[in-house]
N, C-alpha and C positions, 0 to 999 in steps of 0.2 A: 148439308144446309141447302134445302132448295125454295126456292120461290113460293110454291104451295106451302110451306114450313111456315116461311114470312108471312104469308094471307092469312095463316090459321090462329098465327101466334098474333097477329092483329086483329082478329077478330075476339079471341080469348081474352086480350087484356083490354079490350074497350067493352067487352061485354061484363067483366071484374070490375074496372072503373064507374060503369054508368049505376051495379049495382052499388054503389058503394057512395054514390051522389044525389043530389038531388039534381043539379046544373048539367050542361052538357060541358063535358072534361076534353082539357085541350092537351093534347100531347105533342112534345119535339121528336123528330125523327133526324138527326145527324149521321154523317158518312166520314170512314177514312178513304183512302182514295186507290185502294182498290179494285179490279175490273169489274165483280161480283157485287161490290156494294151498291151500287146506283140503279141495280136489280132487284137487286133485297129492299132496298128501301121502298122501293117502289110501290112492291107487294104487300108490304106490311103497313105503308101506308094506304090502300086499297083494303085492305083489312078493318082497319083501323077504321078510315070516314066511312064502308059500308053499316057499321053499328053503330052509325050517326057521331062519334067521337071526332070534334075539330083538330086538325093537325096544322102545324109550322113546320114546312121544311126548312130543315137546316142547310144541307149542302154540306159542302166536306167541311169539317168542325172538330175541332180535339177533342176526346172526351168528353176532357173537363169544363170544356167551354158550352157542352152538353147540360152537362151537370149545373153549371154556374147560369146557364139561362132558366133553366127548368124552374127557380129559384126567381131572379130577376123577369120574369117577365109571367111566374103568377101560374104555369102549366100545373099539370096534373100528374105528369108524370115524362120521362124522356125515353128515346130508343136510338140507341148508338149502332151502327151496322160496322162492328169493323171485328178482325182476328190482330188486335194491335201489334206485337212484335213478334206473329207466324209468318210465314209466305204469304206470298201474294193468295196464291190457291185455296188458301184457307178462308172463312169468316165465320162472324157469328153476329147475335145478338144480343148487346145488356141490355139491362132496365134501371131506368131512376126512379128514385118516387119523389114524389113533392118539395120534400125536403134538399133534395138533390144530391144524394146518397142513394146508393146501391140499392135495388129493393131489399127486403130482407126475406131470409128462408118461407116466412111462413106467408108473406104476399107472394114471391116465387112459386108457391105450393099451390097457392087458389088460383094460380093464372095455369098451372098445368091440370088442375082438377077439370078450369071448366073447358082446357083442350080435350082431355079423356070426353067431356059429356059432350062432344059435338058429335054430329053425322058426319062423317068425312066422305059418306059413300051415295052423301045427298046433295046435291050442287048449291041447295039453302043451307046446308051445314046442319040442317034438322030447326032454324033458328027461322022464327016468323021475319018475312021480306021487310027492308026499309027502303025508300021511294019518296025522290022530292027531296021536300024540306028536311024530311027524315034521317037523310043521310050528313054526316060532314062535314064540312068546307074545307079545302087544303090551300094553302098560302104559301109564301115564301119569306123566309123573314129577310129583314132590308138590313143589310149589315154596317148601311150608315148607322144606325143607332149605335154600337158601337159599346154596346153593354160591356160582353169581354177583353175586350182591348181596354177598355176605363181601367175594369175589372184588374188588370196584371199591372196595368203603369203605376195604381194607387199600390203597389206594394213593388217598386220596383225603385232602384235608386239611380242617380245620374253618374255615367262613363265615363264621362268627360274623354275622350277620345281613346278608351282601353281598345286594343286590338281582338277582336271577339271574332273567332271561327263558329260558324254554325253548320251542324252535318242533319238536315231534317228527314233524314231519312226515306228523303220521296214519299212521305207522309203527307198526314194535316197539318203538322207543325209548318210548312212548305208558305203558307199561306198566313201565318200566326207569329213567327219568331222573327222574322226579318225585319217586318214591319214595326214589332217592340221594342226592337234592340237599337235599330236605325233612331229611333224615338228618342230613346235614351242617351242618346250622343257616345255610342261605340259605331267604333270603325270595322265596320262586316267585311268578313269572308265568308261566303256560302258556299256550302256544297250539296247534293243531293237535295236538290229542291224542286225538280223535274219529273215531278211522277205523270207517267204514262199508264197507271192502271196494273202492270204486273212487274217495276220497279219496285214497288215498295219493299224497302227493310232488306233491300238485295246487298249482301257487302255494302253496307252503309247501317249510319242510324245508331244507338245503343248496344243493338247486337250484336257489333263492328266494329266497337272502335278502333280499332287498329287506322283508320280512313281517317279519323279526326285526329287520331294521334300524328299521323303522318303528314297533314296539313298544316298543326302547329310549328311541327319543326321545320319544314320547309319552308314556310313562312315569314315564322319567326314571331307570330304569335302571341298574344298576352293567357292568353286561355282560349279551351272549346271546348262544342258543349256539344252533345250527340243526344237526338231526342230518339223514342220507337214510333213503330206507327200510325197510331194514333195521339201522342203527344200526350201522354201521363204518364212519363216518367222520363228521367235525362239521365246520362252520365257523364260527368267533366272530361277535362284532361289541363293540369299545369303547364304553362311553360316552359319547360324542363320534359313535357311530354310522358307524365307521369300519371297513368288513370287517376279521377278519381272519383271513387265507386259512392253506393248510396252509403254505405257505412260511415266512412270520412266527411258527406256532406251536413249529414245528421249529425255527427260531433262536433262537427265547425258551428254549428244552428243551436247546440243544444248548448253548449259555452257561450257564447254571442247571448245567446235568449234568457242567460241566466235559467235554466229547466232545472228541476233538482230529479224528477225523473223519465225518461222516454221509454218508447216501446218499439223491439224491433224482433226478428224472428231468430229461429235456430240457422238461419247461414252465414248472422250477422259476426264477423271475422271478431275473435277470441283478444287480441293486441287494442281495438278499437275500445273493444269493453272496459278492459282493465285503465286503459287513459282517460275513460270517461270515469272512470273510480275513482282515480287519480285526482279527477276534478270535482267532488263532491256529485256527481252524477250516477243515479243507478239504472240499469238497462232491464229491463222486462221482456225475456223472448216468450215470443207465441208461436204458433207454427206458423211455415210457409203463405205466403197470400195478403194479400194489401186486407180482404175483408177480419181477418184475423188482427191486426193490427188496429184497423177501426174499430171493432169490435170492443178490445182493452182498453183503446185513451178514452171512448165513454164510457164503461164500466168505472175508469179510475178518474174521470175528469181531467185527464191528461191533453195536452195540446199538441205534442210533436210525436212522430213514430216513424218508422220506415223500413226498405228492405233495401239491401245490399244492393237490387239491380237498378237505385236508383230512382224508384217509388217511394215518395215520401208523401207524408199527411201533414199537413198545418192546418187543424183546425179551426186557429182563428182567424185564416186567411180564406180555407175554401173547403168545400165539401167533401174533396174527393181527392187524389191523388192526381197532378198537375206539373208537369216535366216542364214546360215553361217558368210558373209560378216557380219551382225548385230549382231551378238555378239561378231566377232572378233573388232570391231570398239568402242563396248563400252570397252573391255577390254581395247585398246588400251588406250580409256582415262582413264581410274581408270589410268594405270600408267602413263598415261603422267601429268594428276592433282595431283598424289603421294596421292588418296581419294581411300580407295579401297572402293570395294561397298558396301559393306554393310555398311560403313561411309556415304554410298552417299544416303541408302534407311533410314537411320536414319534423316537425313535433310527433305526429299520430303515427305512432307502429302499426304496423299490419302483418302477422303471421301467415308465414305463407300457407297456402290453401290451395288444395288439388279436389276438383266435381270430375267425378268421371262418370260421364250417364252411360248407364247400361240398357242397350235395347232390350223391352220386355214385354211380351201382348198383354194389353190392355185388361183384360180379366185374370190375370195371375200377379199381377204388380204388389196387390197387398200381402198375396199370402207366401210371395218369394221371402219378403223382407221378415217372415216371422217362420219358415224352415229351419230347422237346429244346425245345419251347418252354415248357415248364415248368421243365427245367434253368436255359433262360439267364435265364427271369424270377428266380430263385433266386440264381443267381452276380452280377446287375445289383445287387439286392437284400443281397448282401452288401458288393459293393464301395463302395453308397452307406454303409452302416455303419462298414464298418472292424471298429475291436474293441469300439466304444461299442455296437454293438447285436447280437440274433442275428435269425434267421431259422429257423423250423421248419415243416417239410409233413410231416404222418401220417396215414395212411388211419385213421379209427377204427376201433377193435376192437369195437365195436357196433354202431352205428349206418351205411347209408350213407352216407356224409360222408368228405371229406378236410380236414381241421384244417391252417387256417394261422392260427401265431403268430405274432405280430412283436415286438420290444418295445424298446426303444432310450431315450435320455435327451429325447428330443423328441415328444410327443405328436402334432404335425400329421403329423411324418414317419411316422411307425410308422404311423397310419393309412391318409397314401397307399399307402406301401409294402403295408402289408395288403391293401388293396382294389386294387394293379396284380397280387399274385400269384394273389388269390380270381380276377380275370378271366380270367388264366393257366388257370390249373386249370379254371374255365367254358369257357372257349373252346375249350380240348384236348379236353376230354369232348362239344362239345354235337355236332361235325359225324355223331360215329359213333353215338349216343344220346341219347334225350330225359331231359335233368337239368333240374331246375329251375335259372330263369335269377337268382335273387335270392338269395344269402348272407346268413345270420344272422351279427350283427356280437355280440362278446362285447368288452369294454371295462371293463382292471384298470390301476387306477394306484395 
């Protein structure tokens, strides 16, 4: 991701938006608060008002709060500069469109088409010059107005002095959740709310909780909430210092909401499913990925969905997936069911569950996972289960890695089984390419 990347991909999408308008189209430009984003932004906002396209800078802003303006304030489209819960070193760029939702495939497609039809090796980009009035105008949007902050308190309920730890991961949340929650009449403990630019998401955050868990109990704590990021997506922790993941927040929401059905993916934990049965609730997995999940509650008219890592969708709350919004929503119901939660993690089973990612280069990920001695480690692996347990293999969608889940009613088991398929998957990649030979074990029960 480089800076000319940024200029070109702003130049691309304002030159897609203007054909697509009759008006000159104003787009947000939002930052996480990493060292590389206020780079990138920069660039792409330079992109962007060269093709005469109006911009609002954001400044550092959560996603969702990207998303939730793009919307309230009338744009055309938004651009988020952040690599949410990677390193700091990492970044990228989304796109919203109008609606303030995710672009979809096929506008994704015509904004790289009209990258392909540019000159890159022309300093006009091969694109007749704009000049003047032709170009632009870049702004700053004034955060007095106060759009997303309305935005979360109208769906947010009063503390009355609960003791709430917040871990913001040296993110955007840094900026966004204190000022909520102090609102709301809870009594803050913060941590990681100091980003310096290559802080972010370092042992802290979502990715970490072990930090917020650790906070609660020393504490003493009523709850905490660990956001990534960029702040679309949270994971708790009880009292008692007990995670809890997006699985359990979603069931807590989806009882509370009265739902009769949600949508969540293939890692969402096997124990969570069956007590959502339990409760007249049926569960719809899709695969991996928040777009995937959105994707389903419009197909089906559906309003709630999520993913285990804490990504949840309330669609008649917000557009996009919002780690603020998602823990203010479960609070709301602990009290509106009068179950606080750690009542409510005492109900909800959760089998235990072993991810063991296997380092894998990035063009062999698909076709490890469909080699026959990785099939038959798969089909052994299921016949030892039955129907008490699942088994999943997916190449990540970021990372080099192939993810194997396991999860079943027996803890030894689920972990051998993890660590005979992780060898699997090693041993198919190692004769034709050099992978690393050691799997990182992840471990949820």
């Amino acid at each position: 991701m480089t800076g000319l990347f940024a200029f070109t991909l702003g130049v691309a999408t304002a030159e897609h938006l203007r054909s697509e308008s009759d008006s000159v189209p104003t787009i947000l430009v939002g930052t996480d608060t990493r060292r590389s984003s206020a780079m990138l932004a920069a660039a792409v906002t330079a992109g962007l008002s060269s093709r005469g396209v109006d911009v609002i800078a954001l400044g550092v802003t959560p996603t969702p709060g990207v998303a939730h303006l793009v919307v309230a304030l009338g744009a055309a489209a938004g651009v988020v500069v952040s690599a949410s819960h990677n390193p700091y070193d990492d970044n990228g760029l989304k796109l919203f469109g109008a609606n303030g939702q995710k672009m979809t495939d096929a506008e994704e497609l015509a904004i790289e088409a009209q990258i392909d039809r540019l000159d890159l090796a022309d300093a006009t980009l091969g694109l007749p010059p704009r000049t003047h009035e032709a170009i632009g105008d870049v702004v700053r949007y004034r955060y007095e107005e106060g759009h997303y902050f309305a935005h979360l308190l109208a769906h947010a309920p009063y503390l009355d002095g609960l003791r709430v730890g917040l871990d913001c991961a040296n993110g955007a949340a840094s900026l966004v959740a204190p000022r909520v929650f102090k609102q709301i009449g809870a009594r803050l403990d913060v941590i990681h709310a100091a980003p310096n630019g290559v802080n972010i998401n370092v042992s802290c955050g979502s990715t970490h909780p072990a930090a917020i868990t650790a906070r609660v109990r020393s504490a003493g704590l009523d709850v905490g909430i660990a956001f990534d990021g960029d702040a679309d997506r949270a994971l708790m922790v009880d009292r008692h210092g007990r995670l809890v993941s997006g699985d359990h927040m979603l069931a807590i929401c989806a009882v509370v909401r009265g739902e009769k059905t949600v949508v969540a993916t293939s890692m969402t934990n096997l124990g969570v499913e069956r007590w959502l049965a339990s409760k007249g609730i049926a569960l719809e997995r899709v695969q991996v990925g928040d777009r995937y999940v959105h994707e389903r509650l419009i197909e089906r008219g559906l309003k709630l969905g999520g993913e285990q890592s804490g990504h949840l969708l309330f669609l008649d709350r917000a557009t996009t997936g919002d780690g603020v919004l998602t823990s203010l929503q479960v609070l709301s119901a602990c009290r509106k069911s009068g179950v606080a939660l750690e009542a409510w993690m005492d109900q909800i089973p959760s089998y235990p569950q072993v991810i063991v990612n296997v380092p894998v280069p990035n063009g062999a990920k698909a076709a490890i996972v469909e080699l026959p001695a990785v099939a038959a480690a798969l089909l052994e692996a299921r016949r030892q289960f039955g129907e008490e347990g699942r088994v999943v293999l997916r190449p990540s969608g970021t990372e080099p890695l192939v993810r194997v889940m396991v999860e079943g009613p027996d803890q030894a088991q689920v972990t051998r089984v993890g660590d005979e398929i992780a060898r699997a998957v090693r041993d198919a990649a190692s004769p034709e390419r050099e992978v690393a030979a050691s799997p990182e074990r992840e471990v949820a029960e």
